[in-house]
MDTraj code that builds the backbone (N, CA, C; nanometers):
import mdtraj as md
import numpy as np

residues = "UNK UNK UNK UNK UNK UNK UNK UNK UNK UNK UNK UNK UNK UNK UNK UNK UNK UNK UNK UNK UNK UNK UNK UNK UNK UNK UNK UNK UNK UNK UNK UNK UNK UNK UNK UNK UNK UNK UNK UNK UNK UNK UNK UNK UNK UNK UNK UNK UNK UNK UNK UNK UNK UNK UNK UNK UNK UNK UNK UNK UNK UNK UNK UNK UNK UNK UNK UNK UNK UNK UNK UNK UNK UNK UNK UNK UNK UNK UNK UNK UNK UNK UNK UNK UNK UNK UNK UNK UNK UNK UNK UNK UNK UNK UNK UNK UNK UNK UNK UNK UNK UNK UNK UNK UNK UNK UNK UNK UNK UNK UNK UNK UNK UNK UNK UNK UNK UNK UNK UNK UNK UNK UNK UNK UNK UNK UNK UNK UNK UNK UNK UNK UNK UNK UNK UNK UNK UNK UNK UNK UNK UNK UNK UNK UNK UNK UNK UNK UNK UNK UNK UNK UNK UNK UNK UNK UNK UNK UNK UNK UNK UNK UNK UNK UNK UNK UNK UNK UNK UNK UNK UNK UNK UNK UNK UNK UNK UNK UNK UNK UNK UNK UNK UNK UNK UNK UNK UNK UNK UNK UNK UNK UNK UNK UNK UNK UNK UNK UNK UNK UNK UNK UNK UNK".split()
xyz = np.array([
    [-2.3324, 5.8560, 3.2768],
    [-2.3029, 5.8058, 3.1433],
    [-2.1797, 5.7163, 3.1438],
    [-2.0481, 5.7303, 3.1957],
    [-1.9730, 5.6968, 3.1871],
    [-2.0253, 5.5446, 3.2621],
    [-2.1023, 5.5234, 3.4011],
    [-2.1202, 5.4404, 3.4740],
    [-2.2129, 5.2975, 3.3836],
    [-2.2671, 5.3815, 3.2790],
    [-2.3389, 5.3094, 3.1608],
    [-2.2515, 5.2333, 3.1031],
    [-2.1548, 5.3374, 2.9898],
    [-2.0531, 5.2875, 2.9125],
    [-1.9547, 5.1532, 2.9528],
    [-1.9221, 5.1766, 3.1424],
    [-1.8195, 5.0478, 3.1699],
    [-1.9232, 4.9265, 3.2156],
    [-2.0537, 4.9180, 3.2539],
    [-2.1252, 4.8502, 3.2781],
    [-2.1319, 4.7961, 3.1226],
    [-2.1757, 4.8254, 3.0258],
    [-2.1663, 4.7885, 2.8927],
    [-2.0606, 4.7179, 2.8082],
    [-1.9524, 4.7616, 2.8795],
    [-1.8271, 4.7170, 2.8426],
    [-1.8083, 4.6220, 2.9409],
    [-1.8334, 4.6014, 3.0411],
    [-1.8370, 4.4900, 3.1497],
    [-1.8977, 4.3547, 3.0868],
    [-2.0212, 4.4003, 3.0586],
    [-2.1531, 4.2687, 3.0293],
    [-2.0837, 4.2167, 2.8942],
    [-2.0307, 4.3492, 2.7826],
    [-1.9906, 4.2342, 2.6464],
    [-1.8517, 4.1366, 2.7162],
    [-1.7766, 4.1948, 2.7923],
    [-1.6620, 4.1219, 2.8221],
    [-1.6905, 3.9856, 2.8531],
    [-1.8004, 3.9309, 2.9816],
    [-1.8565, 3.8769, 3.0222],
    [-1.9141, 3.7587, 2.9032],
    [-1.9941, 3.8253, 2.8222],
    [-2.0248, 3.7674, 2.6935],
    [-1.8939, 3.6971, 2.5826],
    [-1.8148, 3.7740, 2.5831],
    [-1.6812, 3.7288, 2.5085],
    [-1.6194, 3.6180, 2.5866],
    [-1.6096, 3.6832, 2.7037],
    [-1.5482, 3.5285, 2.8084],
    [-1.6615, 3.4454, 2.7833],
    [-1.7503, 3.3967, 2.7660],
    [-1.8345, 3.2823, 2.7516],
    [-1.8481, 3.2405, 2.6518],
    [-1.8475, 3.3052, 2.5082],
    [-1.8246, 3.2730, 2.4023],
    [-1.7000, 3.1975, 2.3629],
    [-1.6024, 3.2706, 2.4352],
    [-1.4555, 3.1935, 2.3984],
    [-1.4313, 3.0597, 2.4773],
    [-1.5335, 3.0876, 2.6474],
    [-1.5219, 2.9388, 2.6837],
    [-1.5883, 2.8479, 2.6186],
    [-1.7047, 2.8929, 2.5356],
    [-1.7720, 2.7477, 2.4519],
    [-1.7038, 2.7105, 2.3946],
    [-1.6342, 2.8170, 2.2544],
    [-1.5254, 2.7769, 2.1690],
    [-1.4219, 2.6707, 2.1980],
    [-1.3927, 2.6802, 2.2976],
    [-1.2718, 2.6272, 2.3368],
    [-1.3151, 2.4937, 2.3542],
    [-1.4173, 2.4304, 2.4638],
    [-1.4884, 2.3534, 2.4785],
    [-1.5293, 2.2269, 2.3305],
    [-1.5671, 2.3388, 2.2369],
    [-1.5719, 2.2635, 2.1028],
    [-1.4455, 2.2735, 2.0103],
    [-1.3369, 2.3126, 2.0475],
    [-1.2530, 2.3582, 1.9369],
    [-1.1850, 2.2141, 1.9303],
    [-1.1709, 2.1181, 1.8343],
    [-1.0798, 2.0316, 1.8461],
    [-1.0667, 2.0423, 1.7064],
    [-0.9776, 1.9434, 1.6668],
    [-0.9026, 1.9612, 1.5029],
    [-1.0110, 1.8032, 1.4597],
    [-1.0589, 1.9044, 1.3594],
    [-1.2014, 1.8255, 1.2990],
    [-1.1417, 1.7199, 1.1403],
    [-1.0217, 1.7713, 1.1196],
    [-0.9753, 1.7131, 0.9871],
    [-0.8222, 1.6592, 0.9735],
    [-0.8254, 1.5334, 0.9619],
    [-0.6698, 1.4392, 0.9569],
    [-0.6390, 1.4023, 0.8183],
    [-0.5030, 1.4563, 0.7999],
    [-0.4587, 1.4021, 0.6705],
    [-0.3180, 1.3187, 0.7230],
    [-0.3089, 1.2316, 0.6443],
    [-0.2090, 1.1043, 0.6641],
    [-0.1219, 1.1156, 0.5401],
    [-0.0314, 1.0723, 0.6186],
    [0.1070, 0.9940, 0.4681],
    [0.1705, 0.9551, 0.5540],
    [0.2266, 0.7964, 0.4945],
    [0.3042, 0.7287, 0.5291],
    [0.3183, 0.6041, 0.4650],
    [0.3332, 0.4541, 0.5020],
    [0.3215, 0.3429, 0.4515],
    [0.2923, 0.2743, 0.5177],
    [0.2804, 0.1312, 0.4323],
    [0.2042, 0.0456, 0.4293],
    [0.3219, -0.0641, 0.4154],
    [0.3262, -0.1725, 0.5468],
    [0.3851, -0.3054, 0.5394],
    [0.3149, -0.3750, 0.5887],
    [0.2972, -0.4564, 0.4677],
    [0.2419, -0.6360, 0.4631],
    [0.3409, -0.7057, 0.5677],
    [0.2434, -0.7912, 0.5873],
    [0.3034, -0.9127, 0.7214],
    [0.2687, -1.0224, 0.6959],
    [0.3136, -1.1273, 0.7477],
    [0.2631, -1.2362, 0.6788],
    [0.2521, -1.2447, 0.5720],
    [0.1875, -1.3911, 0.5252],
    [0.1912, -1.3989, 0.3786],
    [0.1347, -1.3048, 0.2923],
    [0.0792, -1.1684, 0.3216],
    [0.0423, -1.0826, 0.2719],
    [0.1442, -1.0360, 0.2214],
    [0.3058, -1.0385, 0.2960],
    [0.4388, -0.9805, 0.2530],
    [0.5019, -1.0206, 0.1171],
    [0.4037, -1.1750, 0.0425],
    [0.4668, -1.2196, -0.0589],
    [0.3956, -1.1319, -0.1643],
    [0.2828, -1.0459, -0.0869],
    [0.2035, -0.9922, -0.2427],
    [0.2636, -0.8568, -0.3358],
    [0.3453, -0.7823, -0.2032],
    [0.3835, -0.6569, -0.2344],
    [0.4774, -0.6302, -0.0924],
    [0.5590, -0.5020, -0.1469],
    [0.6902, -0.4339, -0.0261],
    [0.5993, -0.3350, 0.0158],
    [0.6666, -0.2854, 0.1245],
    [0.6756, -0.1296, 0.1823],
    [0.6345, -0.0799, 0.0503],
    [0.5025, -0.0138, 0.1013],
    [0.4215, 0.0371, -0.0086],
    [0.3816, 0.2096, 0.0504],
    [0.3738, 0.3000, -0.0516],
    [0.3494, 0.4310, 0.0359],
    [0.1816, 0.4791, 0.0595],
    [0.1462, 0.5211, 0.1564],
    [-0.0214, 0.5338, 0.2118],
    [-0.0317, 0.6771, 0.2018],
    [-0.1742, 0.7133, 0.1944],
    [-0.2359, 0.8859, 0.1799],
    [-0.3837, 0.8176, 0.2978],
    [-0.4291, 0.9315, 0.3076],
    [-0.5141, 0.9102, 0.4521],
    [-0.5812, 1.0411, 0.4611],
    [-0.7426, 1.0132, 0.4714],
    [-0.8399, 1.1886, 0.4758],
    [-0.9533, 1.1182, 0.5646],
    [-0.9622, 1.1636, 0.6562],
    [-1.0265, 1.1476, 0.7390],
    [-1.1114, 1.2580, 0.8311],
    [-1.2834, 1.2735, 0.8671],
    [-1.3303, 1.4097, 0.9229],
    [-1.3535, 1.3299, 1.0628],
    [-1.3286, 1.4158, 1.1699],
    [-1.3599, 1.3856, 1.3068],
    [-1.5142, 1.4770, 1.3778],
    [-1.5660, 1.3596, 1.4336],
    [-1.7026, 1.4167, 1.5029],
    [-1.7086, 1.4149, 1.6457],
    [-1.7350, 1.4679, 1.7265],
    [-1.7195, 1.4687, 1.8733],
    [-1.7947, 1.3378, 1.9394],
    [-1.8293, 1.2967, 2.0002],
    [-1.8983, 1.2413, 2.1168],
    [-1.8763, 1.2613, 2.2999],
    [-1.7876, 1.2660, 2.3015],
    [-1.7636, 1.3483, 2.4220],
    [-1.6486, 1.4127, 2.4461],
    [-1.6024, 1.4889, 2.5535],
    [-1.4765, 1.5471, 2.5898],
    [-1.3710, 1.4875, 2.4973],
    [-1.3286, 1.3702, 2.5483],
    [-1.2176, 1.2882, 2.5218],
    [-1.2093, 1.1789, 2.3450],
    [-1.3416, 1.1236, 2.3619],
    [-1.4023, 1.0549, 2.2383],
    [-1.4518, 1.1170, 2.1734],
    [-1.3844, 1.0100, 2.0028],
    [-1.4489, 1.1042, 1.9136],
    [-1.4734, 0.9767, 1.8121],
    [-1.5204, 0.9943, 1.6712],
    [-1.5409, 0.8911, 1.5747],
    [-1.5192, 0.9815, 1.4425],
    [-1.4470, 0.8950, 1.3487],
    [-1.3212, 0.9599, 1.2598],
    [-1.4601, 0.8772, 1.1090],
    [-1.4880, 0.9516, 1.0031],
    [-1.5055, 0.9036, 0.9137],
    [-1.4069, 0.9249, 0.7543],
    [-1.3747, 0.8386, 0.7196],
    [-1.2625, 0.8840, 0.5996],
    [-1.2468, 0.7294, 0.5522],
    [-1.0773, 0.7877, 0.4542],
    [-0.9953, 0.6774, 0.4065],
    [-0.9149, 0.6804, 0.4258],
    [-0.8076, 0.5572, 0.4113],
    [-0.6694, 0.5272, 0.3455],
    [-0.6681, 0.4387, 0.2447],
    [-0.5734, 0.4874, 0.1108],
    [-0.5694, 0.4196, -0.0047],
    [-0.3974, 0.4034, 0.0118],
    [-0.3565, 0.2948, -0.0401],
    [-0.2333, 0.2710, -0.0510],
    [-0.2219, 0.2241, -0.1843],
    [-0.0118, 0.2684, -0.2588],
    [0.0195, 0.2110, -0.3736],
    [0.0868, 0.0992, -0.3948],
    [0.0905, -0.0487, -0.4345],
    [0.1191, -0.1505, -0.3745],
    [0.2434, -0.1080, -0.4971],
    [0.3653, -0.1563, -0.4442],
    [0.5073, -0.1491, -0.4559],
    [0.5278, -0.2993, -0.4776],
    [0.5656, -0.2793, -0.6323],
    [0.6024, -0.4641, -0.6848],
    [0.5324, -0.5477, -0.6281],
    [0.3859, -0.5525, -0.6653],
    [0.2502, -0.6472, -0.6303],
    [0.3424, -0.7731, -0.7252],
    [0.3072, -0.8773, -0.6652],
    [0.3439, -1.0184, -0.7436],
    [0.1696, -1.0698, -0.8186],
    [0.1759, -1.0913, -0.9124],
    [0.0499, -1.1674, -0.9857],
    [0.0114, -1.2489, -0.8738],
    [-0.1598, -1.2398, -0.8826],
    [-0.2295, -1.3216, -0.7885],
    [-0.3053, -1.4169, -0.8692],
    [-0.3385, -1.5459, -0.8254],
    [-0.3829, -1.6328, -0.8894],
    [-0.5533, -1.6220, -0.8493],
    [-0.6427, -1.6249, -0.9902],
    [-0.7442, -1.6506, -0.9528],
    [-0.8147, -1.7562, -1.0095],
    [-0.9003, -1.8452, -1.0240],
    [-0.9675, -1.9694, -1.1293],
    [-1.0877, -1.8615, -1.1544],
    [-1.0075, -1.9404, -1.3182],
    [-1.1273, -1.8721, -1.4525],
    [-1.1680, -1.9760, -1.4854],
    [-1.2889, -2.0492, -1.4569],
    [-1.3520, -2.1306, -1.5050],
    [-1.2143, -2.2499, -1.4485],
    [-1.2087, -2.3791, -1.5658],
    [-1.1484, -2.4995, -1.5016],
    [-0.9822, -2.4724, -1.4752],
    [-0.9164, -2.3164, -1.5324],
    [-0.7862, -2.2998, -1.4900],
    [-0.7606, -2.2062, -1.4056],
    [-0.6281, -2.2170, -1.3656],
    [-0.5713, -2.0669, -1.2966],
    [-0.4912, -1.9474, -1.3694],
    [-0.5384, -1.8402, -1.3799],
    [-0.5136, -1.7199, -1.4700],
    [-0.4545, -1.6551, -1.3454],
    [-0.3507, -1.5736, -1.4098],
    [-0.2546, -1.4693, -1.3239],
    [-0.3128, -1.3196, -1.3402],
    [-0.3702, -1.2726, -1.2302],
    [-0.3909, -1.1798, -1.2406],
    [-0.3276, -1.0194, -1.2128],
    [-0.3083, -0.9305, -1.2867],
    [-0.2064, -0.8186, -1.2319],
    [-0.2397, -0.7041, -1.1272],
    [-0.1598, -0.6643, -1.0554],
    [-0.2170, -0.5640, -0.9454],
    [-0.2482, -0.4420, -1.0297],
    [-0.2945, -0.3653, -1.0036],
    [-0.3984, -0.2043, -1.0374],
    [-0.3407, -0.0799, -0.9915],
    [-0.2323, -0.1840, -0.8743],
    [-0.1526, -0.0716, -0.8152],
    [-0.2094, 0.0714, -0.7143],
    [-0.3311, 0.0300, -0.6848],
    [-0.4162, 0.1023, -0.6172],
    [-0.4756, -0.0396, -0.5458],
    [-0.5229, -0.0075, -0.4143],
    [-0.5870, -0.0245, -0.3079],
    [-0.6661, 0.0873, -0.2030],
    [-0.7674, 0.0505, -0.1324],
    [-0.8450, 0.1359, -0.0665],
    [-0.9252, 0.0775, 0.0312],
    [-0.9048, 0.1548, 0.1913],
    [-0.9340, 0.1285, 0.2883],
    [-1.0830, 0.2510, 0.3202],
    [-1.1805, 0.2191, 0.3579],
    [-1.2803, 0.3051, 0.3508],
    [-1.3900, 0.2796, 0.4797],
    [-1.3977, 0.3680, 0.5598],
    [-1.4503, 0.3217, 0.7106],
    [-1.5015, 0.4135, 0.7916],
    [-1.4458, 0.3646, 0.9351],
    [-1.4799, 0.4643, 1.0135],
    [-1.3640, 0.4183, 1.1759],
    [-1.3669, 0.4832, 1.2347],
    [-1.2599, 0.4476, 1.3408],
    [-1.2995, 0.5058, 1.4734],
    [-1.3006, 0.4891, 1.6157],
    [-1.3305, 0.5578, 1.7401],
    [-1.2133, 0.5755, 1.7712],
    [-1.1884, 0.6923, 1.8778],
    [-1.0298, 0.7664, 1.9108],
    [-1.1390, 0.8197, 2.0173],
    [-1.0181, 0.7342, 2.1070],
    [-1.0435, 0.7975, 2.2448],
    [-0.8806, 0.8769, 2.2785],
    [-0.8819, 1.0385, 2.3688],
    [-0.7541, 1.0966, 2.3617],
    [-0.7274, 1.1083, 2.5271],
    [-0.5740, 1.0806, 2.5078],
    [-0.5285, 1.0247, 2.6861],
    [-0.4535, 1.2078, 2.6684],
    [-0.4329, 1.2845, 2.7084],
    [-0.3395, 1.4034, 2.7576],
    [-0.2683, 1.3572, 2.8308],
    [-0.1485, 1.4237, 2.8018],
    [-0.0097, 1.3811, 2.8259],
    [0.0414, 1.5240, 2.8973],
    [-0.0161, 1.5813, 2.9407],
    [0.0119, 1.7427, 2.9585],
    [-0.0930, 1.8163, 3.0060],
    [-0.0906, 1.8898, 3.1601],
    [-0.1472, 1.9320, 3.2271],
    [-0.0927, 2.1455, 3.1277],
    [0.0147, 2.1193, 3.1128],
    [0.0518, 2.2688, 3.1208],
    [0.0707, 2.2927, 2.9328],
    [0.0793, 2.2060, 2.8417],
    [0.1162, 2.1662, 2.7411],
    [-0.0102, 2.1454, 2.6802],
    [-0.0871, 2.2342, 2.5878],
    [-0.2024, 2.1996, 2.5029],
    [-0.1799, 2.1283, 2.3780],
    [-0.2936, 2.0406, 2.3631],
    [-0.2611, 1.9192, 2.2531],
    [-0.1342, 1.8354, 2.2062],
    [-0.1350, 1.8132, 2.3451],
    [-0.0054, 1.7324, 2.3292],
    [-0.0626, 1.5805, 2.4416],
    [-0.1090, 1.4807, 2.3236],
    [-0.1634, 1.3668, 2.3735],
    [-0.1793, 1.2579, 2.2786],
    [-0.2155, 1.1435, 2.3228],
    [-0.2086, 1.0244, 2.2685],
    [-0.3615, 0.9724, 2.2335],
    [-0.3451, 0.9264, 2.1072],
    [-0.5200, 0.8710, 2.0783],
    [-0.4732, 0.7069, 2.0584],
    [-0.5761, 0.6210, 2.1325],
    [-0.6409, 0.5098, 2.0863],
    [-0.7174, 0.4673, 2.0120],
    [-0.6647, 0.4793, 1.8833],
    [-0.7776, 0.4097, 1.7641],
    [-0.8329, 0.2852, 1.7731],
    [-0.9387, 0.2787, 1.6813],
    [-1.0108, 0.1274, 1.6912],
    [-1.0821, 0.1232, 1.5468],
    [-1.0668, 0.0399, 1.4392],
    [-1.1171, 0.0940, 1.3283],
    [-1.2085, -0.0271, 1.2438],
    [-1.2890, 0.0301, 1.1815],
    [-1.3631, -0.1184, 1.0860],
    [-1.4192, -0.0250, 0.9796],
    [-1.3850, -0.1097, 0.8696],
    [-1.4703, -0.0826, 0.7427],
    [-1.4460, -0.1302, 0.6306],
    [-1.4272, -0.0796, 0.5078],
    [-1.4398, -0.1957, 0.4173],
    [-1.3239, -0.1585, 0.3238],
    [-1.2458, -0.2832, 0.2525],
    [-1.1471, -0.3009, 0.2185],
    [-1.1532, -0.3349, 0.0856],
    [-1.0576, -0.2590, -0.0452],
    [-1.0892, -0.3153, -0.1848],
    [-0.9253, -0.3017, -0.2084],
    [-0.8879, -0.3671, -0.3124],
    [-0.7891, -0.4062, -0.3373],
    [-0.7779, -0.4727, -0.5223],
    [-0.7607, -0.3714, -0.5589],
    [-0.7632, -0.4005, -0.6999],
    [-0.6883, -0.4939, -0.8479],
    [-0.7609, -0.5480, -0.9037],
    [-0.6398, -0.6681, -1.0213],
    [-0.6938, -0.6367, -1.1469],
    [-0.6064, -0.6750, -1.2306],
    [-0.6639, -0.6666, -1.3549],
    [-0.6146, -0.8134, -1.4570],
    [-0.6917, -0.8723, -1.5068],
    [-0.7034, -1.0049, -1.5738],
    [-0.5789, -0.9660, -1.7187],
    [-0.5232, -1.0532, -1.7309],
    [-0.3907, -1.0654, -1.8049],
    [-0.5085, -1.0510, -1.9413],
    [-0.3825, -0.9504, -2.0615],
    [-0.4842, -0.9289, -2.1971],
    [-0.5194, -1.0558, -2.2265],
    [-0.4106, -1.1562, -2.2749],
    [-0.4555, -1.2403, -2.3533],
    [-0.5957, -1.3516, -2.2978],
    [-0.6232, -1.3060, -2.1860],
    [-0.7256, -1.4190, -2.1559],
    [-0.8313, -1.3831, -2.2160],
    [-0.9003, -1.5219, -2.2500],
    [-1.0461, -1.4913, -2.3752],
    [-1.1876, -1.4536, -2.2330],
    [-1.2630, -1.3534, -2.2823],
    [-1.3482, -1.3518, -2.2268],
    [-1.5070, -1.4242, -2.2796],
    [-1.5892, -1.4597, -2.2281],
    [-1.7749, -1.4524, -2.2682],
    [-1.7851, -1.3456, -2.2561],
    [-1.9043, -1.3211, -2.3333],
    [-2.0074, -1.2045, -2.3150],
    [-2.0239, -1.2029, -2.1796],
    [-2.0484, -1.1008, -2.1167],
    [-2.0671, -1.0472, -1.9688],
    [-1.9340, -1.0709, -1.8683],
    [-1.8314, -1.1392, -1.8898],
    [-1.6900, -1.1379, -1.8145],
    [-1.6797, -1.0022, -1.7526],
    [-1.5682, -0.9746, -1.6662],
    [-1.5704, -0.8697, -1.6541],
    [-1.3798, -0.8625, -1.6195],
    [-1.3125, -0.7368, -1.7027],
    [-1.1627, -0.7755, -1.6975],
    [-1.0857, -0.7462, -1.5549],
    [-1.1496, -0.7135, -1.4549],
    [-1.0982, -0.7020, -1.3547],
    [-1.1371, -0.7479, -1.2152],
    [-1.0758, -0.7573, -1.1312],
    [-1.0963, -0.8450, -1.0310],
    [-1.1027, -0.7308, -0.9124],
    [-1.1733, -0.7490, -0.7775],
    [-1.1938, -0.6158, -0.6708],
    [-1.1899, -0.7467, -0.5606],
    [-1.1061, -0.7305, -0.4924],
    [-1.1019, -0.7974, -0.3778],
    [-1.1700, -0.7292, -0.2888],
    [-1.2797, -0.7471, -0.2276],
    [-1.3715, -0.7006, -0.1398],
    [-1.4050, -0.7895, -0.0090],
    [-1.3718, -0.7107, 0.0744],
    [-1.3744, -0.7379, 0.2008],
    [-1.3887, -0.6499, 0.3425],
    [-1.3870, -0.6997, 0.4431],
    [-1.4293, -0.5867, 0.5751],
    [-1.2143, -0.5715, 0.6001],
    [-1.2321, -0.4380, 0.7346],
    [-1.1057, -0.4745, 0.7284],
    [-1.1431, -0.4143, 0.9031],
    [-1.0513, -0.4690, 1.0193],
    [-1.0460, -0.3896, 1.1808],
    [-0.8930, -0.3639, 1.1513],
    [-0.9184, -0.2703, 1.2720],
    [-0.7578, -0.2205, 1.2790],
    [-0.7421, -0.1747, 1.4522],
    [-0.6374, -0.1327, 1.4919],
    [-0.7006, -0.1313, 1.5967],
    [-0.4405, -0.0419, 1.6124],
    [-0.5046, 0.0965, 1.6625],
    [-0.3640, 0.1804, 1.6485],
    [-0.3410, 0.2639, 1.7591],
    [-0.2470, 0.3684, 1.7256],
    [-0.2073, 0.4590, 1.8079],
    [-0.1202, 0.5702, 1.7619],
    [-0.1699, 0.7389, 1.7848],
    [-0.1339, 0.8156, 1.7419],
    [-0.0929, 0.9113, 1.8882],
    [0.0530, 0.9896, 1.8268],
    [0.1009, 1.0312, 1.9469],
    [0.0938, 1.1733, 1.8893],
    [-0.0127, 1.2746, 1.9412],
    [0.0143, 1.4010, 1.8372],
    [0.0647, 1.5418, 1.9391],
    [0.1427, 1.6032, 1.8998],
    [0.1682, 1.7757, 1.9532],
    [0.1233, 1.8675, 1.8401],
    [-0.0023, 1.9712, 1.8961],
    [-0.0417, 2.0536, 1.7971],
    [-0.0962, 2.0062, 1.6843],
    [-0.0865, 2.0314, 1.5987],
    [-0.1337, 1.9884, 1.4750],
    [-0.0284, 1.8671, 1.4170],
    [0.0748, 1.8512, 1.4534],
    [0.1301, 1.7289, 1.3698],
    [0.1086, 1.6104, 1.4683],
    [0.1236, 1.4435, 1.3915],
    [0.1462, 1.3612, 1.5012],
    [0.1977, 1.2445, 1.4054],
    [0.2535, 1.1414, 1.4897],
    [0.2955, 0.9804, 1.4613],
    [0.1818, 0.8931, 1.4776],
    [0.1723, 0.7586, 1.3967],
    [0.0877, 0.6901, 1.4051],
    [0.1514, 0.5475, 1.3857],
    [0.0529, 0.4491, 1.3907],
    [0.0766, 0.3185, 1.4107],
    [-0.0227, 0.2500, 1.4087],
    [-0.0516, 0.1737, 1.3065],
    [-0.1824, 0.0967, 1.3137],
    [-0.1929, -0.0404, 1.2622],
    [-0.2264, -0.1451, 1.3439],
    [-0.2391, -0.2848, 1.2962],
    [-0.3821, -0.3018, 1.2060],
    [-0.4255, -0.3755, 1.0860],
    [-0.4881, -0.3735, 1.0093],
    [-0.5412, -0.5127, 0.9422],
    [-0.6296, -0.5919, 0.9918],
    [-0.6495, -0.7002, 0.9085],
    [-0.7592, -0.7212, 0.8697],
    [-0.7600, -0.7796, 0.6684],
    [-0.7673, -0.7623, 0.5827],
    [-0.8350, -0.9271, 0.5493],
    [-0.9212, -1.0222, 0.5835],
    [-0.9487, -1.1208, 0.5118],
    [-0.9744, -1.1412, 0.3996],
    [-0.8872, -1.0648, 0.2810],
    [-0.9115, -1.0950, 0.1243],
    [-0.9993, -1.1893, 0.0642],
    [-0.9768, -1.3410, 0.1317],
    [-1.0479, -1.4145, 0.0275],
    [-1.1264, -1.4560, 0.1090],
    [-1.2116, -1.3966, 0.2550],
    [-1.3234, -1.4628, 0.3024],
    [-1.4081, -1.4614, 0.2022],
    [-1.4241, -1.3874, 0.1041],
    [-1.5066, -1.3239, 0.0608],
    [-1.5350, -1.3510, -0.1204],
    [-1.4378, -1.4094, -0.1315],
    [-1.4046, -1.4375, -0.2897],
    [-1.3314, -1.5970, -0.2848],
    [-1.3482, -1.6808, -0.3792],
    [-1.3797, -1.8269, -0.3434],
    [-1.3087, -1.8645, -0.4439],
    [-1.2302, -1.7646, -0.5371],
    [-1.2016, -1.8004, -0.6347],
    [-1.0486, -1.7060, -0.6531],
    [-0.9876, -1.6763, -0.5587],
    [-0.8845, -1.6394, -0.5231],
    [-0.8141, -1.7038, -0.4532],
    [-0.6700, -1.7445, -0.4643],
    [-0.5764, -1.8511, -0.4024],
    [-0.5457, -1.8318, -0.3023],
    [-0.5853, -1.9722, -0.2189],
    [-0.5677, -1.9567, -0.0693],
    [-0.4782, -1.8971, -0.0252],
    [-0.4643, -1.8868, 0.1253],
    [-0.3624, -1.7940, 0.1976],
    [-0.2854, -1.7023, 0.1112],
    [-0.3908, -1.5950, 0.0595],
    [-0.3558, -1.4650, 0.0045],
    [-0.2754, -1.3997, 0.1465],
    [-0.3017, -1.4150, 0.2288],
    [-0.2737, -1.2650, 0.3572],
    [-0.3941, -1.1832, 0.3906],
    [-0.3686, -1.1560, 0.4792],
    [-0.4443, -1.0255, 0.5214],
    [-0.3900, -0.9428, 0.6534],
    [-0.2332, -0.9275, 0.6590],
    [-0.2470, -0.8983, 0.8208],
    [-0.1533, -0.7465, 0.7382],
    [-0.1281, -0.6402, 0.7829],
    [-0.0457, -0.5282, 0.7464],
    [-0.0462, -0.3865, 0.8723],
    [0.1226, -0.3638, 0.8344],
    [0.0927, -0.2740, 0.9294],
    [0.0806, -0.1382, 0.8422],
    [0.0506, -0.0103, 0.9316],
    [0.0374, 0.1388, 0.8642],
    [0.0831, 0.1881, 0.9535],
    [0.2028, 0.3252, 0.9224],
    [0.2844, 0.3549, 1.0060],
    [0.2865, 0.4957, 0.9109],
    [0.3204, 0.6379, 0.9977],
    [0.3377, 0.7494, 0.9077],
    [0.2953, 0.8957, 1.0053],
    [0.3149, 1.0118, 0.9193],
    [0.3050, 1.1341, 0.9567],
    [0.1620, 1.1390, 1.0513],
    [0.1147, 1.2600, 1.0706],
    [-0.0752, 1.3154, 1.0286],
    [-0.0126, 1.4597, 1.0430],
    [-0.0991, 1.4859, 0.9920],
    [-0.1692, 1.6730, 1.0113],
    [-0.2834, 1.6885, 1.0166],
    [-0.3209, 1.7435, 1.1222],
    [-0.4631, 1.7801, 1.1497],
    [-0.5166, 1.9154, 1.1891],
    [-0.6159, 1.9780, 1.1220],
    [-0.6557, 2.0974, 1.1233],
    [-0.8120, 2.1245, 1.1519],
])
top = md.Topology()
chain = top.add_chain()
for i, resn in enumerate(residues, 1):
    res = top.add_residue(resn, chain, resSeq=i)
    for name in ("N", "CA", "C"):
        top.add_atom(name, md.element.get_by_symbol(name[0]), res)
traj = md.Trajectory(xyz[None], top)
């Protein structure tokens, strides 16, 4: 009986060690939250300052090392300057919304930095998706029937960064460009589009 009992207790052990090696195997931190900011470059710098960023992002595996991140970053633009757009034969000043939003997807490949040191490594981001950026048309302008009082700068956006993380916290760094008016024909040239994103994460 007894020769039963440790054989039994042998085989679940056996079972637990294999269970915990899958675990482990799949355990990575599936969810990134961001804060930090947002600096315009280039003539993008005349639109708005050092602006502050939020960031939610879910991670999916593809292999060991690679992974692909689906989420956002929305930023609050800090003293947006009026952007010019043509309303019909003039130019109307339009006001920022004070909201913007980055909405995508990103690949992260992770370099380990530490043989003896768990999660303590560096990711290579690479990012594309789509970019809105919000205005709103000054009251006094007269509208037609069907106008519409606000303006959505819509566009793609790449980025292409680097995050240095230990454990659950990490640093980031990400270049970001933004062709605003490929896309809208009726927004004043050389708006900008180049910005950097710089800030915390936590990931769980």
């Amino acid at each position: 009986m007894k020769k039963f009992v440790f054989i039994l207790i042998l085989i679940a052990s056996q079972i637990g060690s294999a269970q915990n090696s899958m675990f482990s195997e799949d355990d990575y931190a599936r969810v990134y939250v961001e804060a930090g900011f947002v600096q315009p470059l280039g003539k993008l710098s005349d639109k708005f300052e050092l602006s502050p960023s939020f960031g939610f992002w879910f991670r999916n595996k593809i292999t060991h090392e690679e992974f692909v991140d689906f989420g956002f970053n929305f930023f609050i633009p800090k003293k947006p300057v009026d952007a010019s757009f043509v309303y019909h034969d003039s130019i109307a000043k339009y006001k920022s919304s004070h909201f913007a939003i980055n909405i995508g997807t990103r690949f992260a490949k992770i370099i380990p930095l530490s043989q003896r040191v768990a999660n303590f490594n560096v990711e290579w981001n690479s990012g594309i998706g789509l970019a809105l950026n919000f205005y709103n048309a000054p009251n006094e302008l007269e509208f037609d029937e069907g106008e519409h009082t606000k303006e959505v700068l819509t566009t793609f956006y790449v980025s292409q960064g680097i995050k240095l993380n230990y454990k659950n916290t990490g640093l980031q760094c990400h270049y970001q460009w933004s062709p605003y008016g490929l896309f809208n024909n009726r927004l004043e040239k050389d708006f900008g589009s180049q910005s950097l994103m710089f800030g915390i994460v936590y990931r769980q």
